[in-house]
N, C-alpha and C positions, 0 to 999 in steps of 0.2 A: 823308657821314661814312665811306664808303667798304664798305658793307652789302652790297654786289652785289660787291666786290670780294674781301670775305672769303668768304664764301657760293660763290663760285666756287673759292677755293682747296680747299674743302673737297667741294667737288662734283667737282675734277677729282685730290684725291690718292689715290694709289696707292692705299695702305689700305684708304680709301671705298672704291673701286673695286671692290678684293677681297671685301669684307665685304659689299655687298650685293647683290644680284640684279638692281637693277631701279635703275636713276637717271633722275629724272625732274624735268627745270625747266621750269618755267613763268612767263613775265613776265606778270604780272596785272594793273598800272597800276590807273585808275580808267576806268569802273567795275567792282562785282564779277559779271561776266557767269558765273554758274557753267556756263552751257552751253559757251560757249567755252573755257571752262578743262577742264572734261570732256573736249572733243574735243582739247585740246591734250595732254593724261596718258594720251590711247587713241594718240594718234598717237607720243608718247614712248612707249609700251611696244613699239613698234614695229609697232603691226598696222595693217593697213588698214582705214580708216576706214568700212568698209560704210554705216555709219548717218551717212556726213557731213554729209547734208541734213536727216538729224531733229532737232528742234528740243524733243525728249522730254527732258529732262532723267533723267524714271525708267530708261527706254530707256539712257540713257548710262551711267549711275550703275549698273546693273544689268550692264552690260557690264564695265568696270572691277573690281567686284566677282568678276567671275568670271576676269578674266584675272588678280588679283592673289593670288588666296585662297592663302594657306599661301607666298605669296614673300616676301623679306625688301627691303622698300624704301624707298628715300631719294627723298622729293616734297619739292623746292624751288617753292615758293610766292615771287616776289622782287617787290614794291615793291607791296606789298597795300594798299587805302588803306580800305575802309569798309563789309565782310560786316557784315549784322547779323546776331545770336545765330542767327534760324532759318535763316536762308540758310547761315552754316556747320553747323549741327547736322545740317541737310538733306544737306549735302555731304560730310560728315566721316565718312559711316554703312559706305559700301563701304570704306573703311579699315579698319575692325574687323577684317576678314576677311584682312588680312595676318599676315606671321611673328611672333614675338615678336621685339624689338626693332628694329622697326622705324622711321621719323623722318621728321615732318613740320617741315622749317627754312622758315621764313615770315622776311624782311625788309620794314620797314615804316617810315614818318615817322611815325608815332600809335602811340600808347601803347596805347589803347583796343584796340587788334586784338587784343594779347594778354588780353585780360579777355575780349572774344567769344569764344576762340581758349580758353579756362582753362589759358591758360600762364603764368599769374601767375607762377610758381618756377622758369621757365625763360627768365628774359629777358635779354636780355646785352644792356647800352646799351653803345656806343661814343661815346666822347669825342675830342674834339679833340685834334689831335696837339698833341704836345710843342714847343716853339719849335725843342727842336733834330732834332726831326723833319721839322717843317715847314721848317725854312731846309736840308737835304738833298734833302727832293723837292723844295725848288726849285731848287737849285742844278742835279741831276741834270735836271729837264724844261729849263732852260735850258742843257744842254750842257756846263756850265761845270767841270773837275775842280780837283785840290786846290790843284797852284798858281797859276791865277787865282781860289780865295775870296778869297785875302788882300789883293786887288787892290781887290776891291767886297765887303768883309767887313762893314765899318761900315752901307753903307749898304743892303746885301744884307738886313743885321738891319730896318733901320726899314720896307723893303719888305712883310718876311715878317709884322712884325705886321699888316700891315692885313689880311693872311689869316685874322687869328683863329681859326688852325688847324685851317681847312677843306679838305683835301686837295686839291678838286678846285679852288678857289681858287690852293693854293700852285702845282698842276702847272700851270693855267692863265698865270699869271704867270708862270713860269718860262719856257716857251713862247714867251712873246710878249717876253723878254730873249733869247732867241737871236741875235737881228741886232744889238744894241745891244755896242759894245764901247768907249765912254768913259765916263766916271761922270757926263759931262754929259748923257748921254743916261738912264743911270742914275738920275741925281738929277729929270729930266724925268719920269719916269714916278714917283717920288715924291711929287712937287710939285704931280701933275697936279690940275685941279679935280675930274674925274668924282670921285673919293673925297668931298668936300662935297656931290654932288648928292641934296637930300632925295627928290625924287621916285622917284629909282630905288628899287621897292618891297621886292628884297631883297640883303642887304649882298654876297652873293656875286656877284650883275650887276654889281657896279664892277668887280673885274678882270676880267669877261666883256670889258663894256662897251670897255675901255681896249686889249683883244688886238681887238676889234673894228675898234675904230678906228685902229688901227695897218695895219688891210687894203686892199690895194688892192682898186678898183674891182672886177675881175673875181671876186674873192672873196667880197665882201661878196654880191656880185648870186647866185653859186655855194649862200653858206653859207645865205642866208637866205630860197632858194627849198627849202630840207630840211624847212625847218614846214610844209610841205604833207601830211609823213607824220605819223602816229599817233606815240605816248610807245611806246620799246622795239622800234619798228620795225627789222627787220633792213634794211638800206642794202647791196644791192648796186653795187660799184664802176660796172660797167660799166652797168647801165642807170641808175644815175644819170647819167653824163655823157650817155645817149644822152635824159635829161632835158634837162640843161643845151644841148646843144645842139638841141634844140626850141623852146628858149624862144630860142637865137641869143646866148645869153652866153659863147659864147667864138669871140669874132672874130678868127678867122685866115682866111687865106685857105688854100683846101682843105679838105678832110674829115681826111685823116691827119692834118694838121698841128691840126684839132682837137680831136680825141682825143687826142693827145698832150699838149694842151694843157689837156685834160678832165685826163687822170693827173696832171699837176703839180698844178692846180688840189687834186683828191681828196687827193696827196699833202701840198700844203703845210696843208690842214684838219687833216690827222691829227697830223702833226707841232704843229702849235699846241693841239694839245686839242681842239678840237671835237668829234674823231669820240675813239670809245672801242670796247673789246671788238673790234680790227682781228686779221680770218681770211683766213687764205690755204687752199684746199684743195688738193686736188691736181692739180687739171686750171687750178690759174693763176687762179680766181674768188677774187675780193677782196672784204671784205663787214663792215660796220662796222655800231656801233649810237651814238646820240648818248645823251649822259648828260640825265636829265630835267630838272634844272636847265638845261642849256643850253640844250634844249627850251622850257624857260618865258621864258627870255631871248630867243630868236628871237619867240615869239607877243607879248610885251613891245614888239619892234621891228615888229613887220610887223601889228600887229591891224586894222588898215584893210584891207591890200591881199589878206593870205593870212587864210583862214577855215575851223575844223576843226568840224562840227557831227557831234554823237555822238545819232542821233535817239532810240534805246534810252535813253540816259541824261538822256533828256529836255534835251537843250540849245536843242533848236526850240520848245518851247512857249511862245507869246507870242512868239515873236522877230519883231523889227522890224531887217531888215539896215540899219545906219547907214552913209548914205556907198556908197550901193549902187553909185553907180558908179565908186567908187576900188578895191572889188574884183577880183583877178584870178586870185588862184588859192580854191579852192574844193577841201573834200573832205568827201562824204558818206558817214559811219558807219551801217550798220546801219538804212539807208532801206528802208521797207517799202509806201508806201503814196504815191500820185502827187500829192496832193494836200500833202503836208510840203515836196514842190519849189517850190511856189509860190510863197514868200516869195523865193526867189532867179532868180526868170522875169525879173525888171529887170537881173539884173546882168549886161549886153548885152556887154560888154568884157573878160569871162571869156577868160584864156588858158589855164587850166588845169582841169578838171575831173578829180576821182577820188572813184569809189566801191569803197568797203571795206566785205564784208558784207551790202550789199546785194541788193533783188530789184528789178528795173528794168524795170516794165510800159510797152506801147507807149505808155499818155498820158505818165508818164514823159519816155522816146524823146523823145516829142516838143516836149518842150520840151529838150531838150538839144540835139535839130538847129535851135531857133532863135536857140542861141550862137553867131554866125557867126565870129568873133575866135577861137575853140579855137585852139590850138597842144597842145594835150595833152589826150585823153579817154583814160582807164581806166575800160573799166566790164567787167573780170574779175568771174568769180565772180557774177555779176550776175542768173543766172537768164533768159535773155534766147534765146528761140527764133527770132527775124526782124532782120533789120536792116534798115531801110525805105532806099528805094533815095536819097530826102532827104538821105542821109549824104555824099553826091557834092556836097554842097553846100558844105560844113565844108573848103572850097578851102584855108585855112590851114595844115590840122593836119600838124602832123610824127611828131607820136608817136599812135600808135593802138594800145589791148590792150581785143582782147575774148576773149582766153584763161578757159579753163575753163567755158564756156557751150554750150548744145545747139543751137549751130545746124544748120542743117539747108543753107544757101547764103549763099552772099556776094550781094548786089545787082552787077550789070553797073557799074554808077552806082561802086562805088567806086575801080574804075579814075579817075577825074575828080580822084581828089587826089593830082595830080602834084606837090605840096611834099611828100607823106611819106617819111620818112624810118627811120622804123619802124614796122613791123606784129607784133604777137605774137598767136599763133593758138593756145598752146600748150594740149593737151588739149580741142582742137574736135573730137569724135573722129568726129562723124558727116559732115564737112563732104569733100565730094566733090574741089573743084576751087574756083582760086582766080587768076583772070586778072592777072596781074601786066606784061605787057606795055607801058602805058603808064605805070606804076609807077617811072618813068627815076631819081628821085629814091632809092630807096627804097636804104639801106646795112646797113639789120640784118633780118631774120626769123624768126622763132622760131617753130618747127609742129611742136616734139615731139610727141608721142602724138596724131598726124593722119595715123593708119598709112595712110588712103583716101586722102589728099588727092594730086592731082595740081596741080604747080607748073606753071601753062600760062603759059609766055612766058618765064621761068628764066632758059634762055640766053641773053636780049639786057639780063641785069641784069651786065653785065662791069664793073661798079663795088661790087658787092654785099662787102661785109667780112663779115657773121655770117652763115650758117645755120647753127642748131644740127643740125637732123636732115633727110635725104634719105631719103625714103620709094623705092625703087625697084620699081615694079609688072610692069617688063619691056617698058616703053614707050617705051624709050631715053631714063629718065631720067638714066643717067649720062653720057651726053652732053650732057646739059645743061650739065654739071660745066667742059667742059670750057677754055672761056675765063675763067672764071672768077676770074681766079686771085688777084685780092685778096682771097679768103678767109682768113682770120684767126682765131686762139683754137681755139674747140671747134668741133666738124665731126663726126657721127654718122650713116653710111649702113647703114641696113637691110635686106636681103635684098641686097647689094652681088654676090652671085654669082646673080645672075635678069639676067645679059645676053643681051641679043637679037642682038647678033651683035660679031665681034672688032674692027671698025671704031668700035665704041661707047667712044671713049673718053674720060674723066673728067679726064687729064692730072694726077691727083692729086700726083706728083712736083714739076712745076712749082707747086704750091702753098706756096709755100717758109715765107708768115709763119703756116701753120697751126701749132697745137704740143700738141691733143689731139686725137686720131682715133679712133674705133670703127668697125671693119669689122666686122658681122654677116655673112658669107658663107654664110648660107641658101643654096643652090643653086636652082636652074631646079625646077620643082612636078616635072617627069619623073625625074629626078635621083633626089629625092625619093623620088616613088613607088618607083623602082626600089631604093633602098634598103630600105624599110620593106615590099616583096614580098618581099623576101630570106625565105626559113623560117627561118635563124638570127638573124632579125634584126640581120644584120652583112651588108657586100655582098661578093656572091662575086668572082674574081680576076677573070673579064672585065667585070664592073661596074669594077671598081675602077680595070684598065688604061681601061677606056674614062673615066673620071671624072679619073685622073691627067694624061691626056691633054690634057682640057680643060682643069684648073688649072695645067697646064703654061702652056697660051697664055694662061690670065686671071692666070697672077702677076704677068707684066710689066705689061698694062695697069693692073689694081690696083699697083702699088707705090707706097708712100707717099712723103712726102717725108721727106729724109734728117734734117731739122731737128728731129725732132715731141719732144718732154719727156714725153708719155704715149699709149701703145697699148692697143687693147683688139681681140682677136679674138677670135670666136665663131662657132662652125657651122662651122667649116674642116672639109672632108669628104676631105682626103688623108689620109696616112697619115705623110707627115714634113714640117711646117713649112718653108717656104722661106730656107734658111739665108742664102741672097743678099740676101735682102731685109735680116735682123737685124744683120748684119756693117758694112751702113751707118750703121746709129743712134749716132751718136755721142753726141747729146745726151739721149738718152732715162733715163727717172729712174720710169715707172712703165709696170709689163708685166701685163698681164691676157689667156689663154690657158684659153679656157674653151669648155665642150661642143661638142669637137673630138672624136666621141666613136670616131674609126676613128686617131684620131692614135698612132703607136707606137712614134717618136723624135721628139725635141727638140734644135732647131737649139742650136751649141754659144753656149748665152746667158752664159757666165761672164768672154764676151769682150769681153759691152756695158761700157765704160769709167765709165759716167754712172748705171749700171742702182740706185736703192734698193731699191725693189719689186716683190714678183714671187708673184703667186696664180696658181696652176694649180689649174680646175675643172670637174671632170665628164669626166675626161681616161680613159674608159671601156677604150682599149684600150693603156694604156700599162701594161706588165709589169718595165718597169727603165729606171733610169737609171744610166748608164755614167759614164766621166770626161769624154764626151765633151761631155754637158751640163755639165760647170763647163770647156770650153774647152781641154779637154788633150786632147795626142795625139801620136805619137810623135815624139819631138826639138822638143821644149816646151823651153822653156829653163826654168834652175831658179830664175831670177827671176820668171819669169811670176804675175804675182794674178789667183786666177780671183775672179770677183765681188767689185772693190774698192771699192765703195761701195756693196753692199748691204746694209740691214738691216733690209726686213721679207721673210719668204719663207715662205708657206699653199699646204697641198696641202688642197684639197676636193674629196671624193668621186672617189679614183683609186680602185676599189675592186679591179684588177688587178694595181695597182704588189707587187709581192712582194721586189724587190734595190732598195737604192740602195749602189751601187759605191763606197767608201770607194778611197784613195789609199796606205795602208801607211806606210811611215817615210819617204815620198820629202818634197821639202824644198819644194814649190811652197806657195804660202801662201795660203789662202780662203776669203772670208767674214772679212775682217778686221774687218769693222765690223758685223756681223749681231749686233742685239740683239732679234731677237722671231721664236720660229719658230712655226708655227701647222699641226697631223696633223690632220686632220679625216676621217673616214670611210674611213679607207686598212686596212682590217681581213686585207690578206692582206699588210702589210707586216714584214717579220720583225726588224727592227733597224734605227737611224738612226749611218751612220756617224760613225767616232773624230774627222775632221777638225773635224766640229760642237764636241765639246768644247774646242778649241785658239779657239773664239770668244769672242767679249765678248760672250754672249747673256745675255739678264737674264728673259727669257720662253720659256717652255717650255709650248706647251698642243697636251695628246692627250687627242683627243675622238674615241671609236666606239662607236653603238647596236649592234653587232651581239656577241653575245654569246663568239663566238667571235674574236673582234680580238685579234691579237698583243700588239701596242704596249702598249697598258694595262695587260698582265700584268705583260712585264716590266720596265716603269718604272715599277711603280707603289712605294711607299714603304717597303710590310710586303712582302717577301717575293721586292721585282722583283730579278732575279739583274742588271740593268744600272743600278738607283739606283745605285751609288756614283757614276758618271759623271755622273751631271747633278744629284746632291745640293747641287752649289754655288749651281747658278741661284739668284738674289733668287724669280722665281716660277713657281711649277708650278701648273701646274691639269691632274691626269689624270682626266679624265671629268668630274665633279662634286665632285672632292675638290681643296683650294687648298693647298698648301704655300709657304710666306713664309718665305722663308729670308732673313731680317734682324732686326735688334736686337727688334723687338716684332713681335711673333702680331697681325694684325688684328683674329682672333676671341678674343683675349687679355683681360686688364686695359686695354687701353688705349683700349678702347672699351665702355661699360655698356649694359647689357642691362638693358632695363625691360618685365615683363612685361605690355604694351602696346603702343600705337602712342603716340607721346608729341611732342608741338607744341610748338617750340622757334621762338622769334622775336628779332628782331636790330632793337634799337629804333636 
């Protein structure tokens, strides 16, 4: 009825936003695991979960309690299905200890929640749309504007009742009329029988059911291999396809031509409805979630083949697998113990195995290694210190994650599985080394946070498309890099300035279909040292010629390729950015320039054509910036835009910056489109020039702990001699105080204050 859909408008407007301190949502499905929801409202506050593995509930709850006390906060609880009284009374307790007016929004299909919940007088049921609600999001989900209603108006209406004015019904339907463009086809899906069929158990699966089967082949085999995940699971674009092509459902010839054919696939789900809540971030990651009805409709269609068991919530006890060997994908929740595997030791034909939550002891193991048929093991998170060398056995498997787990070594023996096609290693952090050399197959790798790991054999993967991270130890790992060049997406190299010598080259340039990069340019340990012997903790002038010297010969080799859409540098130890290198980016849309901390000009960025964003942080020795960072300089033409497509722009922790050089009445135009600027910790800055005002900025936020900071004075509201100038911004926030400058105050009338934390639910 569209509960998660309201619940997010109000989760992400403005208002909210401003009003309270702390927003935190939480998908809770069934069941009510309050540990997990715990660790989800610690990781929402943003902190690091130290206690990730304690299973204390007091321990959690005690935590929470004290990161919240006296904050003012909004906990979204979304699709709650069955706390009983002491289970929430238990949970509800470190809430007390927030601000007044604080709010807990629960969305939920029971009524009952709000009676455990004693939100009897705060309950808002949603009803069915309107017929002529519902006959608009259909028309809209099927594409269709105003002068073709009138075309299939008549028969548009008899469609939309059978929606019974269930949203995701109407969008669903609408969807699956996109390709239909006669009334005969029209009138077909009117006509159809699915709408008579008793058995489908509930009324919304008939137009599930009918966008279903309107799917080719490759689709259906796509959409209804996703019931493999959990309700509310977040769906990553790309390791979904690098699923589907484990399992070999999208038959092209090639790899590229597969993934391409993975993205249509992914695309034409979204587009029909299936997928929902569809994010793009800024580094190009695509990531959907499915609605739970459609959810229940897929486990509807595949209860034979795919199997979700939630051991916690007691779904194994007694179970007898029916049809043991028509199963093939399999996923275990919240397995603790090796003997609850046993009931599924027959099901020999297993292509898929995942466990979620789990702790996976070597008897365990070992019946997992006598699934010979695997095409797909995830066992992240898993608790798992050994991997017995048997795993060489599992010749089939294409996808392999044993990310987040303490191993200590790979087995020699997994070399032997030459069909894989992905390995994810991510946050193995003790793991040394990882022989990839007969690996021939393998086209993605993910070994973030495997700062030890050395990639033995690297270079002879000259088909490889993903590594997310390149650990460089100074062992000529960036010559591995350097055939490479089908690398693709996100690309993150660490300590990237620990070369062993100028021959060592990465060829990053020729990487053309990469399009996010992070360069950490750590220097050489010597480097190092010899900075941090400096007595001013700064390096003197013959450090600095001898060090410019070097990054003179490693810019060239490091330079990226010209194509990238986002950058991120860090640890650059010169003292002015390489102008040559910026001047190529044409396509570039996100710049990140941080603890550079000898840096004391800035290459002229106002000239990137493509540039939105732009954070500068920790930029310790920069005392001004000139015109020369917005791209001026003498005999500029007075057409010139410096920064024409940017609009977010954050200085953090410049704590030297004292000028930023304004332009006077000259006619060049900058920053046309900048709507969010962001002062953070810039305490010896004296004023932000006039050119900012002539912006479309709608966010204004100066923040500085240090007692003595300019900024804060004189824009603050009572008394700052430069408020009139930025009195118009929509919002302020100087320091800890929010100014809303629009029709309604958020801390106004238009939001109530109930001296309480107060439980509002969305039936």
């Amino acid at each position: 009825m569209g509960k998660t859909t309201l619940s997010q408008l109000v989760y992400n407007d403005e208002k909210v936003k401003a009003h309270f301190e702390h927003r935190i949502w939480v998908c809770v499905s069934d069941p009510f695991d309050e540990i997990k929801i715990a660790k989800a409202i610690i990781e929402g506050l943003g902190k690091d979960n130290t206690s990730r593995n304690s299973n204390e509930l007091q321990t959690l709850l005690q935590w929470i309690y004290e990161l919240i006390e006296g904050k003012k906060l909004l906990l979204i609880l979304d699709d709650v299905w069955n706390p009983n009284r002491d289970q929430w009374e238990e949970f509800i307790k470190p809430f007390r200890s927030c601000a007044v007016g604080s709010r807990v929004l629960v969305t939920t299909r029971k009524d009952e929640v709000a009676t455990v919940m004693k939100a009897t007088t705060h309950k808002l049921y949603l009803k069915e749309l309107n017929e002529e609600l519902c006959l608009s999001l259909f028309y809209y989900s099927a594409g269709i504007d105003e002068s073709e209603c009138k075309m299939f108006e008549a028969i548009g209406k008899q469609i939309v009742k059978k929606c019974k004015g269930l949203p995701l019904a109407a969008k669903t339907l609408g969807s699956h009329m996109r390709d239909k463009i006669t009334i005969k086809e029209w009138r077909d899906v009117l006509n159809s029988e699915i709408w008579e069929l008793e058995e489908i158990e509930q009324y919304v699966f008939r137009p599930l059911l009918l966008s279903y089967h309107d799917l080719p082949p490759i689709l259906k085999r796509c959409l209804l291999f996703c019931v493999i995940f959990p309700k509310d699971y977040l769906l990553d674009r790309d390791n979904l396809i690098e699923l589907w092509m484990a399992q070999d459902y999208l038959n092209e010839e090639g790899r590229k031509e597969k993934r391409i054919k993975g993205q249509k696939c992914f695309h034409d789900l979204l587009m029909r409805s299936f997928f929902q809540e569809f994010m793009v971030d800024e580094y190009g990651e695509t990531s959907c979630k499915m609605h739970d009805i459609v959810h229940d409709f897929l486990q509807y269609l595949t209860k034979k083949e795919c199997l979700i068991v939630d051991f916690k919530a007691g779904d194994s006890e007694g179970m007898v697998v029916p049809d043991v060997d028509k199963v093939r994908h399999l996923t275990l929740m919240q397995l603790s113990q090796s003997e609850l595997l046993a009931s599924f030791r027959n099901c020999k034909h297993l292509r898929t195995l995942i466990a979620f939550d789990s702790s996976i002891d070597s008897t365990c193991l070992e019946l997992v290694l006598q699934l010979k048929c695997l095409r797909t093991l995830n066992l992240s998170k898993s608790n798992i210190e050994e991997i017995p060398r048997e795993m060489g056995g599992l010749i089939h498997l294409r996808y392999l994650d044993l990310s987040h787990n303490d191993l200590k070594e790979l087995p020699n023996a997994l070399s032997s599985l030459y069909n894989l096609q992905t390995l994810r290693l991510v946050k193995c952090s003790h793991l040394k080394k990882v022989d990839l050399a007969r690996l021939i197959n393998i086209r993605h790798l993910y070994v973030e946070g495997c700062e030890h790991l050395k990639l033995m054999g690297l270079s002879r993967l000259i088909n490889l498309e993903t590594l997310d991270t390149l650990y460089v130890h100074g062992d000529g790992e960036l010559g591995d890099l350097k055939n490479l060049n089908q690398l693709q997406g996100c690309l993150a190299i660490k300590n990237a300035g620990r070369l062993t010598s100028e021959s060592e080259q990465p060829n990053l340039v020729n990487k053309v279909n990469l399009l996010h990069l992070t360069l950490d340019l750590e220097c050489r340990a010597e480097a190092e040292a010899e900075r941090v012997s400096s007595s001013s903790g700064s390096l003197n002038d013959d450090q600095q010629r001898q060090i410019e010297e070097m990054i003179s010969r490693y810019e060239e080799i490091l330079r990226p390729p010209p194509g990238l859409e986002s950058l991120s540098i860090t640890s650059y130890i010169g003292r002015s950015l390489c102008s040559d290198w910026f001047l190529s980016f044409h396509s570039l849309r996100w710049l990140t320039l941080g603890f550079c901390f000898n840096c004391k000009f800035l290459p002229p960025l106002g000239k990137l054509p493509s540039l939105e964003s732009l954070n500068l942080v920790h930029l310790s020795a920069l005392e001004k910036l000139g015109v020369e960072f917005l791209g001026i300089e003498p005999g500029t033409p007075t057409s010139f835009i410096s920064f024409p497509k940017l609009k977010q722009l954050a200085f953090n922790w410049i704590p030297a910056l004292k000028e930023w050089e304004g332009v006077g009445d000259c006619s060049w135009e900058i920053m046309p489109r900048l709507s969010s600027l962001g002062v953070y910790e810039c305490p010896s800055l004296k004023a932000l020039p006039d050119f900012l005002w002539r912006t479309p900025l709608r966010k204004l936020h100066i923040r500085d702990i240090a007692s003595d900071a300019i900024l804060p004075n004189v824009y603050q509201r009572e008394g700052g001699e430069e408020w009139p100038k930025i009195s118009h911004i929509p919002e302020i926030r100087i320091g800890n105080h929010w100014i809303y400058n629009e029709e309604q105050d958020p801390k106004g009338d238009d939001i109530e204050v109930i001296p309480r934390v107060t439980s509002c639910v969305i039936c």
